[in-house]
N, C-alpha and C positions, 0 to 999 in steps of 0.2 A: 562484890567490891570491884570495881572498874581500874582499869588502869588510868594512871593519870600524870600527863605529861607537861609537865610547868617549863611556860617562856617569858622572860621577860623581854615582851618585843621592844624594838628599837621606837616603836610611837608612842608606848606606855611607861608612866614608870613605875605603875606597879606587874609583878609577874602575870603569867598568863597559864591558866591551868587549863589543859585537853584535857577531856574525860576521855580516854577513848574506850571502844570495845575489845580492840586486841591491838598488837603491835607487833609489827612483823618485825624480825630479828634478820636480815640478810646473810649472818656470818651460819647462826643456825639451821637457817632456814624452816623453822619452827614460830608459830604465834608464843606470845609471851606474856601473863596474864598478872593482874594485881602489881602492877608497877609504876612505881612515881619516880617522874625525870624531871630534875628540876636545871633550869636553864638561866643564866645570868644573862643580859642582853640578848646577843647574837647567837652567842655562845652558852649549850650544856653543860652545867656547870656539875653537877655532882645527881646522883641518884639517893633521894631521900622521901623525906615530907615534905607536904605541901605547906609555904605558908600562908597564914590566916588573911594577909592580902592579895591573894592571888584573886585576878579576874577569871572566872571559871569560863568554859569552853566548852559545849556538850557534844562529843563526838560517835558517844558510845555506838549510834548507827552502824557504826563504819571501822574499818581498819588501818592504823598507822600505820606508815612505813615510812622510809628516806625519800625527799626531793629523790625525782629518775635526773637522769644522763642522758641525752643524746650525744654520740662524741662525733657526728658525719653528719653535718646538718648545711644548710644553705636558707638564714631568715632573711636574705636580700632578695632571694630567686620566688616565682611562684608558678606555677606550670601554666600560665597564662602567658609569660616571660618564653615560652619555647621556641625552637623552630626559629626564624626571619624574624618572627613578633618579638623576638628578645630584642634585635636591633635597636628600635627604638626606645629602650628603655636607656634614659640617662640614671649616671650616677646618684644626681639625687632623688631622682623616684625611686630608685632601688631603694636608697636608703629609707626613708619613708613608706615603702612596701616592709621594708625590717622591722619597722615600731610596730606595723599593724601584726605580724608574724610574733615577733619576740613575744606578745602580749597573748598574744592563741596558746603560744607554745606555753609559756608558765602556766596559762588557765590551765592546762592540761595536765600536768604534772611532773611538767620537764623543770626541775629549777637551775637544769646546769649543762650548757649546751656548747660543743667545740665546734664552731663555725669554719669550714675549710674549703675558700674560698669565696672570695668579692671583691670585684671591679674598685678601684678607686678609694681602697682602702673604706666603704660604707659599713664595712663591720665593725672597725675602727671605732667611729665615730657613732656606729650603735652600741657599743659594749660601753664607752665613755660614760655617753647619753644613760643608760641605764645605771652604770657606778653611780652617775649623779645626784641620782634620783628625777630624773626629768621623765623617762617612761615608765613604764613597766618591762623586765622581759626576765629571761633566767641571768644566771652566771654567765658571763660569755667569754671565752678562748675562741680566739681569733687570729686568721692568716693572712689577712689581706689578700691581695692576687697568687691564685696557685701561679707554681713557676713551669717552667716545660720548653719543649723544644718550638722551633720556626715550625709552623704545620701541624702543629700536635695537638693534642685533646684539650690544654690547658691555651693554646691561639685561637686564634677567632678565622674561620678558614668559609664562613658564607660570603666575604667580601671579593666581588672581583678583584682582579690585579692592581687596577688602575689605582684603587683606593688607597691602594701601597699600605693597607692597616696591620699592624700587628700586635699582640693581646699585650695587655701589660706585665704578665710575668713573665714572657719569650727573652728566654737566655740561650745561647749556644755555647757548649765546650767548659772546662772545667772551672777556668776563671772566671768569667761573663756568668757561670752560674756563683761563684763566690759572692760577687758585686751583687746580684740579686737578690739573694740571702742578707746582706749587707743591710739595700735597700727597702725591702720590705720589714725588717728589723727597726732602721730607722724611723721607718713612718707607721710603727706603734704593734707589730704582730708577735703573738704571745708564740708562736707556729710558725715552722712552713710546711707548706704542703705541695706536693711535686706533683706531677703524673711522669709516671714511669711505662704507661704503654697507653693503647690506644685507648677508645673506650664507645659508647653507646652513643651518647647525646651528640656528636661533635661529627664533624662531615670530614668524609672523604680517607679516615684510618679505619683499622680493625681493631676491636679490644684488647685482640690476642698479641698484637705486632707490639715490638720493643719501642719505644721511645727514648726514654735516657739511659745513657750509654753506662758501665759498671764505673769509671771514670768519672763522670759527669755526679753518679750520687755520691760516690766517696767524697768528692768535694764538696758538696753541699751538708749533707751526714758532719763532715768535719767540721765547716763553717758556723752552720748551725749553731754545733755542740761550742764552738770556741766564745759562743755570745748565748748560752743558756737557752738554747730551743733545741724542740722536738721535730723531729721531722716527721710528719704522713703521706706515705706513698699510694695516690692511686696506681693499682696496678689489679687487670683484668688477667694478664696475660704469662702462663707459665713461665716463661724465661723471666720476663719481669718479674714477677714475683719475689722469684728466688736470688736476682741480680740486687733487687732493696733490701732483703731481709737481711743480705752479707755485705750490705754498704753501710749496714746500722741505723735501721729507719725504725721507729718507734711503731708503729703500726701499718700495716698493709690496708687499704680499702678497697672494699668489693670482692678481691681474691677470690674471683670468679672461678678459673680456671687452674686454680693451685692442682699440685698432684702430689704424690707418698713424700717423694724428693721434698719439693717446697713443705710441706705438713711438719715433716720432721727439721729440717732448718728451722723453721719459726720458734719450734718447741725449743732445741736446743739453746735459740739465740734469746729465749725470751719475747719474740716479736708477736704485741697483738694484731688480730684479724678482725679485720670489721667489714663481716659481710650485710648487706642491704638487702636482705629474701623478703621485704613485704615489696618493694616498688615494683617486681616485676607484671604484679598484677594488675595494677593502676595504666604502668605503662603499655601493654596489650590491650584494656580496656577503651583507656581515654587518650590515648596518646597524640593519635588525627587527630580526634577533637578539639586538643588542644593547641595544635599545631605542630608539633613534633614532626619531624622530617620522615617519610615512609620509609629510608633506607635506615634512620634509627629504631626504627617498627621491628623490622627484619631483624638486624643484629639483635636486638632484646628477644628476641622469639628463639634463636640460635642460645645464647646465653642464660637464660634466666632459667631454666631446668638445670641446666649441670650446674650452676651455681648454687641452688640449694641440693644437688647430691652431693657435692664439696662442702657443704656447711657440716651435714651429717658425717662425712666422713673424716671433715678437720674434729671437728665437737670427739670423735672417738681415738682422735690419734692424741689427744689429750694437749692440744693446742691451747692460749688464753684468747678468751672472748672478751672483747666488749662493743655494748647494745651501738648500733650505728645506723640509721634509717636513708639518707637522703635529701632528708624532705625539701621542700622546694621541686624536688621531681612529682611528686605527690603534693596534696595542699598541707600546709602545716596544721598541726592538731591534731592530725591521725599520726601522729609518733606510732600511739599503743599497740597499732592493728600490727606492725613487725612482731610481739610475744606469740601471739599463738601460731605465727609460721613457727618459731625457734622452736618451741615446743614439738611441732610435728615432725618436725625433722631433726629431735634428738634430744633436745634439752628437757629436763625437768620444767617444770614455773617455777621453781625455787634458783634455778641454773639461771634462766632468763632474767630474772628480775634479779639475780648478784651482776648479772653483766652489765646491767642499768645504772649498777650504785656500787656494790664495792670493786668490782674489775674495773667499770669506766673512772673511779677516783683514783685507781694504780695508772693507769695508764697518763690521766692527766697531770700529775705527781702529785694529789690533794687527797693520797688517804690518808693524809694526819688529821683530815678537818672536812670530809666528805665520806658518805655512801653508807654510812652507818648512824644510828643516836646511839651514842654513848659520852663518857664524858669528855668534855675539852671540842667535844663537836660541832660545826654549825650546827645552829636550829634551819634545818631544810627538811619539813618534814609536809607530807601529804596523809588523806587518807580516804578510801576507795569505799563503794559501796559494795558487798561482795564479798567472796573467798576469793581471793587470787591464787592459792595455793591449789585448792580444787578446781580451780578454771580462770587460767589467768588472762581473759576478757575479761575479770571483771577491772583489769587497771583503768580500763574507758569510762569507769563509773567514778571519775575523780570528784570530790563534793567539798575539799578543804584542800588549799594549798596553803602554807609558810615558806618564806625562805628569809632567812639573817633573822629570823626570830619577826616577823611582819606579816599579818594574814594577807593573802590579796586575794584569798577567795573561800565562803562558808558558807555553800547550799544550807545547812541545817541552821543557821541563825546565831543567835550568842548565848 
């Protein structure tokens, strides 16, 4: 007897029954077998019988699980965009490089992705566009322009003087950063996202060096919180680290350089860590090639090792995870190739794939309605060819995607 999982998708109006071969459990972290999930629209509606009108769906190949998470993503950016080369990209090409992006990333098995950071508000107007039904992509939380200091990771620092440019979330001091929180709120961001110290990509700081002052995030942390948003702090840089996590920042990214001190604040405060251990391979590889700046060559060569011994050692000091990739730095659609780092340096594949789906749904405040199938659920459900449990490469063998109860993707047919 096959498990069997009924949706009434949102283009049918009769249900829709998966046959599937197993069905991964994330809270378990156990396969789950002979079971019927029957789905009202969008929404799992209760676990029962199938009814006699359900459009059947043969999955048995394969194994179900929850839509993944990316919660650190960039589908405006593409590593072609690096270096100088980024200059010329206008806002609306960005945005337009996002459709082709969002559309990879769902193929793949992402159906729910926190975009943190884009120019010109272009994620905006891709998350819109996708509610509407006008493309394809995941779920999207969106920050519009990270905010950050004059100079800092988050400005645009390859322009000479003369250009007089400065990036569009350059705030200085603690009001100017209110007013920014303000306006990017205004102009449609589910988020903000900060940088709090130096970082990789960006010329002429260090990862490790401070940029917003413990002042400057308490204000934004506050502002934020007083208009229902979350804050995400990039921060590479020990002091930083620990300066966000006690300003009240929802999540660290990268937390390259965390130490015992920061490990332990995060834990006590609740603050998840989203570190990015698959790009630094991509970036050492192809990074010239793509055009990347040599001196961002270097710092990634300094940083990307102690950042995954920091992964291992947050993952043991009993920290929360959730799954955060980059992408954009990397091409999108390798999301997956981040699991089998997590894995090597500590995680279970059962560990790794709840930071995909039930931690990344804590963190974006949707575990009432993400990261799990059960009842009251969305229908955001995929399913891999593979044991992921035994070897969790096999998430790259995505062959069916759903999300809101709508296939948009079934290698095996109907």
């Amino acid at each position: 007897m096959f498990v069997l999982l009924l949706i009434a998708s949102n283009a049918f109006a009769e249900p829709i029954a998966l046959r599937c071969g197993k069905l991964l459990n994330p809270v378990s972290g156990v396969y789950e077998q002979n079971a019927v999930v029957v789905v009202d629209g969008a929404k799992i509606a209760s676990m029962g019988s199938a009814p006699a009108v359900a459009r059947a769906v043969d999955l048995t190949r394969g194994v179900c699980m929850p839509g993944l998470m990316d919660v650190h993503d960039h589908l405006t950016g593409d590593p072609s965009h690096s270096g100088y080369q980024g200059l010329g990209i206008s806002v609306p090409r960005s945005a337009l490089t996002g459709a082709k992006n969002a559309r990879i990333t769902l193929q793949a098995g992402f159906t729910t992705v926190r975009n943190v950071g884009a120019d010109g508000y272009a994620d905006v107007a891709l998350r819109d566009a996708i509610e509407a039904g006008e493309i394809e992509g995941p779920r999207l939380f969106v920050s519009g322009p990270a905010i950050g200091i004059t100079g800092g990771h988050c400005d645009e620092t390859m322009l000479a003087p003369e250009f007089k440019f400065f990036g569009p979330g350059v705030a200085d001091g603690p009001w100017a950063a209110r007013a920014k929180v303000r306006e990017v709120v205004k102009y449609g961001a589910d988020l903000i996202k900060i940088c709090a110290s130096g970082g990789v990509l960006s010329k002429g700081d260090q990862p490790g060096t401070p940029q917003y002052s413990p002042e400057e995030m308490r204000a934004i942390v506050e502002e934020a919180g007083r208009l229902g948003r979350k804050v995400a702090a990039h921060a590479h840089g020990t002091q930083s680290i620990k300066e966000a996590v006690l300003a009240g920042v929802a999540s660290i990214e990268h937390a390259s350089l965390i130490d015992d001190e920061g490990i332990a604040l995060a834990r006590k405060h609740g603050t998840f860590l989203v570190f990015d251990i698959y790009n630094d391979d991509y970036i050492l590889e192809n990074g010239l090639k793509v055009g990347m700046l040599p001196e961002s060559i270097e710092k990634e060569r300094k940083i990307g090792k102690l950042q995954r011994e920091n992964f291992l050692r947050a993952w043991k000091g009993g920290v929360r995870m959730a799954f955060g990739t980059d992408g954009g730095v990397y091409p999108h659609g390798d999301n997956w190739r981040q699991f089998p780092y997590m894995v090597e340096f500590g995680m279970k594949p059962a560990d790794a794939i709840r930071s995909a789906t039930l931690h990344a749904a804590e963190l974006l405040g949707r575990a009432d309605s993400l990261g799990v199938i059960k009842n009251g659920m969305l229908a955001d459900i995929i399913a891999v060819e593979g044991d992921p449990l035994a070897d969790v490469s096999a998430i790259k063998n995505v062959r069916f995607v759903m999300k809101d109860g709508k296939i948009y993707r079934n290698d095996w047919g109907k």
